[in-house]
Backbone as CSV, one residue per row, in Angstrom:
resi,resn,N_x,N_y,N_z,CA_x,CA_y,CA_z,C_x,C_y,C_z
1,UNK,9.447,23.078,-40.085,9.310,23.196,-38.650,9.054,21.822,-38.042
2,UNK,9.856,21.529,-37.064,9.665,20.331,-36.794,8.616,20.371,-35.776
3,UNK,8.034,19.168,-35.231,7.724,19.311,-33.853,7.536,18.105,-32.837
4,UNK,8.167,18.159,-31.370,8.685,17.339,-30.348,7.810,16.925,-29.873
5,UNK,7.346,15.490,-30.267,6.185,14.871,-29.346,7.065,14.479,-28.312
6,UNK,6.473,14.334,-27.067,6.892,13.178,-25.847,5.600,12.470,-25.746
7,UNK,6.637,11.322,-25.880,5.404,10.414,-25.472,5.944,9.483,-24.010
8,UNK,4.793,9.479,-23.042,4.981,8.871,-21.966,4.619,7.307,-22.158
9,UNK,5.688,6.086,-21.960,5.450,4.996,-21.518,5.218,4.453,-20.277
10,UNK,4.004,4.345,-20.150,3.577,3.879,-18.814,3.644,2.231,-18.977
11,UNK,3.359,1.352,-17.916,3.598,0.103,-17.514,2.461,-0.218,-16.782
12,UNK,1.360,-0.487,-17.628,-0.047,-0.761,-17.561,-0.706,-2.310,-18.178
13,UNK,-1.042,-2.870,-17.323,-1.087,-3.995,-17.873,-2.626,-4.542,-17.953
14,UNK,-2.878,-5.296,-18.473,-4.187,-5.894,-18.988,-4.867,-6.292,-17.745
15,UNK,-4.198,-7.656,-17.015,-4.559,-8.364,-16.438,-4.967,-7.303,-15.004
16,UNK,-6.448,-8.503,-13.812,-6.687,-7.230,-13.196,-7.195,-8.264,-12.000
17,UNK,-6.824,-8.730,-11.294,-6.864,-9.793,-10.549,-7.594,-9.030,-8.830
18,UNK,-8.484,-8.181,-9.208,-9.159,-7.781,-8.213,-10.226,-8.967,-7.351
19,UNK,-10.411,-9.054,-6.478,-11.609,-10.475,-6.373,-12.674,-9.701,-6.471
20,UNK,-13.721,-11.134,-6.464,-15.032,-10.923,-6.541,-15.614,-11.111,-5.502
21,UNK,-17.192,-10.739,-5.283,-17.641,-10.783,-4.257,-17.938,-12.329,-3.942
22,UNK,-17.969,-13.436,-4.741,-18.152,-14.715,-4.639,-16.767,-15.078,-3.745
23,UNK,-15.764,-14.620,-4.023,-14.351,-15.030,-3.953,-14.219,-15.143,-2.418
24,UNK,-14.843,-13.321,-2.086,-14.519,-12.721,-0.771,-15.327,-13.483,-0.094
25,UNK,-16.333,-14.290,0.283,-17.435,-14.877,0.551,-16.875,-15.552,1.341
26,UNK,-15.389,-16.252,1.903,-14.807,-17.102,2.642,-14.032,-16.435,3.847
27,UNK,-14.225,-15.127,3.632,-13.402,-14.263,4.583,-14.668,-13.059,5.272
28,UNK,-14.355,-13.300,6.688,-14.695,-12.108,7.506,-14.103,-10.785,7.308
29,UNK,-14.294,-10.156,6.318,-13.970,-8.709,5.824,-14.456,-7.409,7.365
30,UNK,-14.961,-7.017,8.211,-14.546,-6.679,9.148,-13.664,-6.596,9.726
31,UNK,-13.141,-7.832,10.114,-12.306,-8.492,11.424,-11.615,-8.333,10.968
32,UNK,-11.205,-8.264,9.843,-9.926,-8.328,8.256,-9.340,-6.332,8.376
33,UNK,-10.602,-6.271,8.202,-10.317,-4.624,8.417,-9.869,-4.199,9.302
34,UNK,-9.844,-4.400,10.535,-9.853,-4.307,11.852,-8.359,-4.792,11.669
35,UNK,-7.785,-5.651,11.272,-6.369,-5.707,11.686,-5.682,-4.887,10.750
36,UNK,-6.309,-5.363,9.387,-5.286,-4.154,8.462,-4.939,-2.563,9.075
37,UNK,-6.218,-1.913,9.616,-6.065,-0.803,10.437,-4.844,-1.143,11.345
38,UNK,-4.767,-1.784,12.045,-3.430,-1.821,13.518,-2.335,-1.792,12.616
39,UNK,-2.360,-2.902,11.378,-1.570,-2.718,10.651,-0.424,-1.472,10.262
40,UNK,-1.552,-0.689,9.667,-0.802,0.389,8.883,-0.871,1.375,9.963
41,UNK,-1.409,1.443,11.337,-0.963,2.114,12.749,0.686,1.882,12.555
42,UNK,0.535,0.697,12.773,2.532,0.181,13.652,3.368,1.047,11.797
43,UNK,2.634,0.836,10.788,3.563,1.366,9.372,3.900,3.021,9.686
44,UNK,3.037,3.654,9.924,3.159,5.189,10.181,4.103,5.132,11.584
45,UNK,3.875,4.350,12.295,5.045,5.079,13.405,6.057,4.368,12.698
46,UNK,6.279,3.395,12.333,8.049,2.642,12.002,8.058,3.853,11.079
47,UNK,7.335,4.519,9.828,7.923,5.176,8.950,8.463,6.723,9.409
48,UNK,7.991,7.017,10.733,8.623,7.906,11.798,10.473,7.660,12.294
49,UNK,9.999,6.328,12.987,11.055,6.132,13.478,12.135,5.510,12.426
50,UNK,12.047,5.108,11.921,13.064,4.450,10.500,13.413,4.708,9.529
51,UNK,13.560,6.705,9.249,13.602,7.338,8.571,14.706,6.787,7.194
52,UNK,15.720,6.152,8.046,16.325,5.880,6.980,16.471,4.491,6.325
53,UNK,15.360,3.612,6.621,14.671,2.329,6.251,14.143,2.807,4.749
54,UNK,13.782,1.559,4.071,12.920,1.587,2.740,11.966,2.323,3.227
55,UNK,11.309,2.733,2.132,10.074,3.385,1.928,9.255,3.438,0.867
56,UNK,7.961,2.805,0.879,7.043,2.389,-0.120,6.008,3.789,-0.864
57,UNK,6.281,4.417,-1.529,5.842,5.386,-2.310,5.284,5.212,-3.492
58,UNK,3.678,6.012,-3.516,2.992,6.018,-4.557,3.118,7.067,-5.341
59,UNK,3.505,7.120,-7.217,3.302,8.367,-7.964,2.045,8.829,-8.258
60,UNK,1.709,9.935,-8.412,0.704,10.312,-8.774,-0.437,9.284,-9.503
61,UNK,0.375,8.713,-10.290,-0.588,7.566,-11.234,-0.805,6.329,-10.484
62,UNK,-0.306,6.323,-9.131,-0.669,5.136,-8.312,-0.171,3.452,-8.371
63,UNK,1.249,4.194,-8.938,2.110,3.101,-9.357,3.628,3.307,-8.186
64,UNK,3.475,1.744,-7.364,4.393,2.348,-6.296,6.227,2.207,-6.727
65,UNK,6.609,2.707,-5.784,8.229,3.167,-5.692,8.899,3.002,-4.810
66,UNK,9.198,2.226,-4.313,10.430,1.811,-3.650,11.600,2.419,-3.073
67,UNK,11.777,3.787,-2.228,12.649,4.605,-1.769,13.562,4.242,-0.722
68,UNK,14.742,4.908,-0.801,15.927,4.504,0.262,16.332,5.757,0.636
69,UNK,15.903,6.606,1.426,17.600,7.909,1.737,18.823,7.747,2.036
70,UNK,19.455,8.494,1.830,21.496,7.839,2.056,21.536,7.966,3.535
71,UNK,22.291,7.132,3.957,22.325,6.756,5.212,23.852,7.329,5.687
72,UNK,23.808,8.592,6.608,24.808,9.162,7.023,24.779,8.734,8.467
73,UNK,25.379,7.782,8.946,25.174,7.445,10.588,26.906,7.988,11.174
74,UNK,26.310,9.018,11.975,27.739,9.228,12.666,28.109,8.618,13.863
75,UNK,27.599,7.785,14.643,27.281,6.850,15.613,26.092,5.178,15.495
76,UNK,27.291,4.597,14.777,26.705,3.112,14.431,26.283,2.520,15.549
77,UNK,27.238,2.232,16.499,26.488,1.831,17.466,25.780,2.080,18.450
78,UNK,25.643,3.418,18.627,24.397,4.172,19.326,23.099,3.976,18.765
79,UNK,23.146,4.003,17.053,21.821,3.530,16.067,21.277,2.231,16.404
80,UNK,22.460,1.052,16.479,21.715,0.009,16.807,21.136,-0.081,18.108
81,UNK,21.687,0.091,19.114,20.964,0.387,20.637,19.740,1.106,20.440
82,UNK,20.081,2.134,19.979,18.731,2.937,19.717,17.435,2.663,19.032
83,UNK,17.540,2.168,18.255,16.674,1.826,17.114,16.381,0.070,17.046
84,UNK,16.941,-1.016,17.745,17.315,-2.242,17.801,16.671,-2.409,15.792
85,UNK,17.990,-3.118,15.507,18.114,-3.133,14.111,16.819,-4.464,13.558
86,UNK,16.672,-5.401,14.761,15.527,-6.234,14.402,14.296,-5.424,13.730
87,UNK,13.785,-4.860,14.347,12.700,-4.118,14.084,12.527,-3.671,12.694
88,UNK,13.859,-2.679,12.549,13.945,-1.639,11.051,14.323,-2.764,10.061
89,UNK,14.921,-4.124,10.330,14.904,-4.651,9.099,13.512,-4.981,9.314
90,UNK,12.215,-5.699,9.582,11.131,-5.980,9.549,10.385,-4.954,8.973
91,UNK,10.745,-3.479,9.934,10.222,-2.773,8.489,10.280,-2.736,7.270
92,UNK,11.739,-2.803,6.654,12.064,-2.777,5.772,11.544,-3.918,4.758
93,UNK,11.310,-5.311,5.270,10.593,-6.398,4.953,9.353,-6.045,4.574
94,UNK,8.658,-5.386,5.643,7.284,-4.967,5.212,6.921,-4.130,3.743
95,UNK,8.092,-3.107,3.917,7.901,-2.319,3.053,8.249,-2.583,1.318
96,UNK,9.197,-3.858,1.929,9.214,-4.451,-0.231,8.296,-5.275,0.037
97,UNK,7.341,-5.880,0.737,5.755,-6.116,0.528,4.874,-5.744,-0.132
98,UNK,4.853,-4.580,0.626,4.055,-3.478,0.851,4.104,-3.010,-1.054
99,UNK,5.748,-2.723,-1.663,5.693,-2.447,-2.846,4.977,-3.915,-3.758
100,UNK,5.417,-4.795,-2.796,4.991,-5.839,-4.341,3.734,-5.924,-4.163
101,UNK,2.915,-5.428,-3.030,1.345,-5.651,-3.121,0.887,-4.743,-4.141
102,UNK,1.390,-3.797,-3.701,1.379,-2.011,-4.948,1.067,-2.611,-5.968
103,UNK,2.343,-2.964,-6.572,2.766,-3.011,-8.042,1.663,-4.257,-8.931
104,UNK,0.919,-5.502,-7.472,-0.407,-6.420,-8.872,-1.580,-6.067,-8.437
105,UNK,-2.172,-4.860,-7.085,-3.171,-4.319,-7.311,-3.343,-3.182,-8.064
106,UNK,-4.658,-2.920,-8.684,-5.384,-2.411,-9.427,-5.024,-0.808,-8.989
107,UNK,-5.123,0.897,-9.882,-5.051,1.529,-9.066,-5.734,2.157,-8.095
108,UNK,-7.635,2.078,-8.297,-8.464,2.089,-7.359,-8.040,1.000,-6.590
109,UNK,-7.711,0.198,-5.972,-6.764,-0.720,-4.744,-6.314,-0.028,-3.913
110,UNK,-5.492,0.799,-4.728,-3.724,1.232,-4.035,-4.522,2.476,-4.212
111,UNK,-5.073,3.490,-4.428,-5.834,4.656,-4.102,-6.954,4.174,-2.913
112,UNK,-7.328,3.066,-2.688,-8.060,3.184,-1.441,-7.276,2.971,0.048
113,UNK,-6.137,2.080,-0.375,-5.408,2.072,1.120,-4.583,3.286,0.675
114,UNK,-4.001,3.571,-0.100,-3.514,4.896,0.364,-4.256,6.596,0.807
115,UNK,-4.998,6.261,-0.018,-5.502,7.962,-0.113,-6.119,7.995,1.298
116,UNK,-7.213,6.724,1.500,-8.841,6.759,2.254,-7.914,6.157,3.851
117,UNK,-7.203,4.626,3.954,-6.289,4.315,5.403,-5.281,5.057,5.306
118,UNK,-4.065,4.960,4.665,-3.207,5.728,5.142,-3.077,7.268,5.538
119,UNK,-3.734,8.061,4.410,-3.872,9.419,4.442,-5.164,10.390,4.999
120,UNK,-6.055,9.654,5.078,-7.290,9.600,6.028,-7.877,10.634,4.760
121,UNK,-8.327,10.413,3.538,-9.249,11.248,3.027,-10.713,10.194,2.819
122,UNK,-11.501,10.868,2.300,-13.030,10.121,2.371,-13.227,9.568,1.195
123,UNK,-13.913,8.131,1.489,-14.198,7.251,0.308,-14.622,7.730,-1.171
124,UNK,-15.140,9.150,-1.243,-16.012,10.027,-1.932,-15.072,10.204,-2.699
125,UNK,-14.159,10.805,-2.049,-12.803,11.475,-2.924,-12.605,10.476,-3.999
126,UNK,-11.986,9.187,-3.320,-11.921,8.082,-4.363,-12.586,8.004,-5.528
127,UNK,-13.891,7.788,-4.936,-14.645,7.091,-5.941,-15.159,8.359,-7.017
128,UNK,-15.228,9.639,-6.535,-15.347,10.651,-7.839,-13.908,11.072,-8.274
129,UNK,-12.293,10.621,-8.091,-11.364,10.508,-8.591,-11.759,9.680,-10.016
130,UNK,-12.296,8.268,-9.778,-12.416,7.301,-10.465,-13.578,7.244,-11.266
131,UNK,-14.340,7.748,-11.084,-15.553,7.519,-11.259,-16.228,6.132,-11.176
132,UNK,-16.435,5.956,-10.390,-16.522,4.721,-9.582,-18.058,4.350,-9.207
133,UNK,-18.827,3.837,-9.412,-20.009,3.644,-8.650,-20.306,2.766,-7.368
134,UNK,-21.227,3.212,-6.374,-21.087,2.783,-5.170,-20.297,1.638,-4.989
135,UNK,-21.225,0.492,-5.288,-21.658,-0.977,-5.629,-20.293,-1.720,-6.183
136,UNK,-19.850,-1.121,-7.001,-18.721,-0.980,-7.387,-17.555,-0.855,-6.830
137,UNK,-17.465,0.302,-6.585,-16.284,0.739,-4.933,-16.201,0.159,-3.748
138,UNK,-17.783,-0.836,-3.041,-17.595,-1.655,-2.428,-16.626,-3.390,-2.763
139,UNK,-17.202,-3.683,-3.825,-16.219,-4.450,-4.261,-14.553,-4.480,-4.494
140,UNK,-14.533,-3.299,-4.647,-13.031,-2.830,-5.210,-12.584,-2.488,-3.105
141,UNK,-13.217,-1.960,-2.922,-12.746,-1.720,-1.158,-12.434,-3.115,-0.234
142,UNK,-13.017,-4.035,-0.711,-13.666,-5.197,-0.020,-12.266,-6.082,-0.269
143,UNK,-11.557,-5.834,-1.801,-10.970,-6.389,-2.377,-9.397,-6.167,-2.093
144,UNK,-9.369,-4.822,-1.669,-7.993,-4.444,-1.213,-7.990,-4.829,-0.078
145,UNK,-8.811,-5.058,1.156,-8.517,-5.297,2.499,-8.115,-6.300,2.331
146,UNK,-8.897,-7.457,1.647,-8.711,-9.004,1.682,-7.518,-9.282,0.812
147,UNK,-7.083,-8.629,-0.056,-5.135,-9.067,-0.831,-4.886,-8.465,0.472
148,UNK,-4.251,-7.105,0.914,-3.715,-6.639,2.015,-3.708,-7.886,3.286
149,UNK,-4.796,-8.151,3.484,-4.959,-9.143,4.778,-3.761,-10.567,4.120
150,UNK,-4.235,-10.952,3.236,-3.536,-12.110,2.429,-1.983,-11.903,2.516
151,UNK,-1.760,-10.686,1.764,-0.337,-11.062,1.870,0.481,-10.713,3.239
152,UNK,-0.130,-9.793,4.448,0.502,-9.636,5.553,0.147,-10.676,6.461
153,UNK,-0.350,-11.558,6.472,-0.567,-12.948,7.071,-2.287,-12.149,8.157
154,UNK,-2.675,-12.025,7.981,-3.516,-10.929,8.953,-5.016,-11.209,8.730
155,UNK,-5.159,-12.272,7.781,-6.275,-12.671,6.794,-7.133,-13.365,7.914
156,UNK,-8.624,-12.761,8.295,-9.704,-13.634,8.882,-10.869,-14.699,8.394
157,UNK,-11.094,-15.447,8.800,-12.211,-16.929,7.974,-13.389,-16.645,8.811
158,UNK,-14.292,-16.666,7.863,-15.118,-16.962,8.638,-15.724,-18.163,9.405
């Protein structure tokens, strides 16, 4: 009798380049917050209006994905009037960002802007997902605003 293992290869890597609280020490993390929020405001409406723009998607395991839907336009140039194409490519800019920020933060990172900003659930959730301790989760919270701020140019000094 034989029997069929599957085995899942995941793409998990060692390295973990979260900062520290020494690190963060040069940045106004508020003010930081405060824009990342407007931020991912203007992301939820473009991901309204730009349905058929990229789209930055997390799997379950919090490893992001990179989506496109097929683009059936029966009126090209009504789309561009409509939609002015500047914009949806900027989204679209944002959004292979958005994946490459994904893909070198940590997945408590990418579970806090997604689950807690984008999806509006409570820090709690997170951190008993993870098992996470407070003290802990502040660092790791502190840490995603300030890459997020970094790589969308959005970053405050104190």
């Amino acid at each position: 009798m034989e029997t069929n293992l599957k085995t899942e290869l995941q793409d998990e890597f060692a390295d973990n380049f979260t900062l520290t609280k020494e690190e963060m020490l040069v940045y106004d993390i508020p003010a930081t917050f405060e824009k990342v929020i407007d931020k991912l405001r203007e992301l939820k409406i473009a991901r309204n209006k730009f349905i058929n723009g990229y789209h930055v998607r997390l799997t379950p395991n919090y490893r992001p994905r990179l989506e496109q839907f097929t683009q059936n336009v029966s009126d090209p140039v009504g789309r561009a009037v409509e939609f002015k194409l500047d914009n949806e490519e900027e989204y679209n800019l944002f959004n292979i960002q958005l994946n490459k920020l994904y893909s070198i933060m940590s997945k408590e990172e990418n579970a806090y802007i997604n689950d807690c900003l984008i999806c509006g659930r409570s820090e709690a959730s997170v951190k008993t997902k993870f098992d996470i301790p407070r003290r802990a989760f502040e660092v790791i919270k502190d840490s995603a605003i300030v890459r997020f701020g970094i790589v969308f140019n959005i970053i405050v000094y104190k």
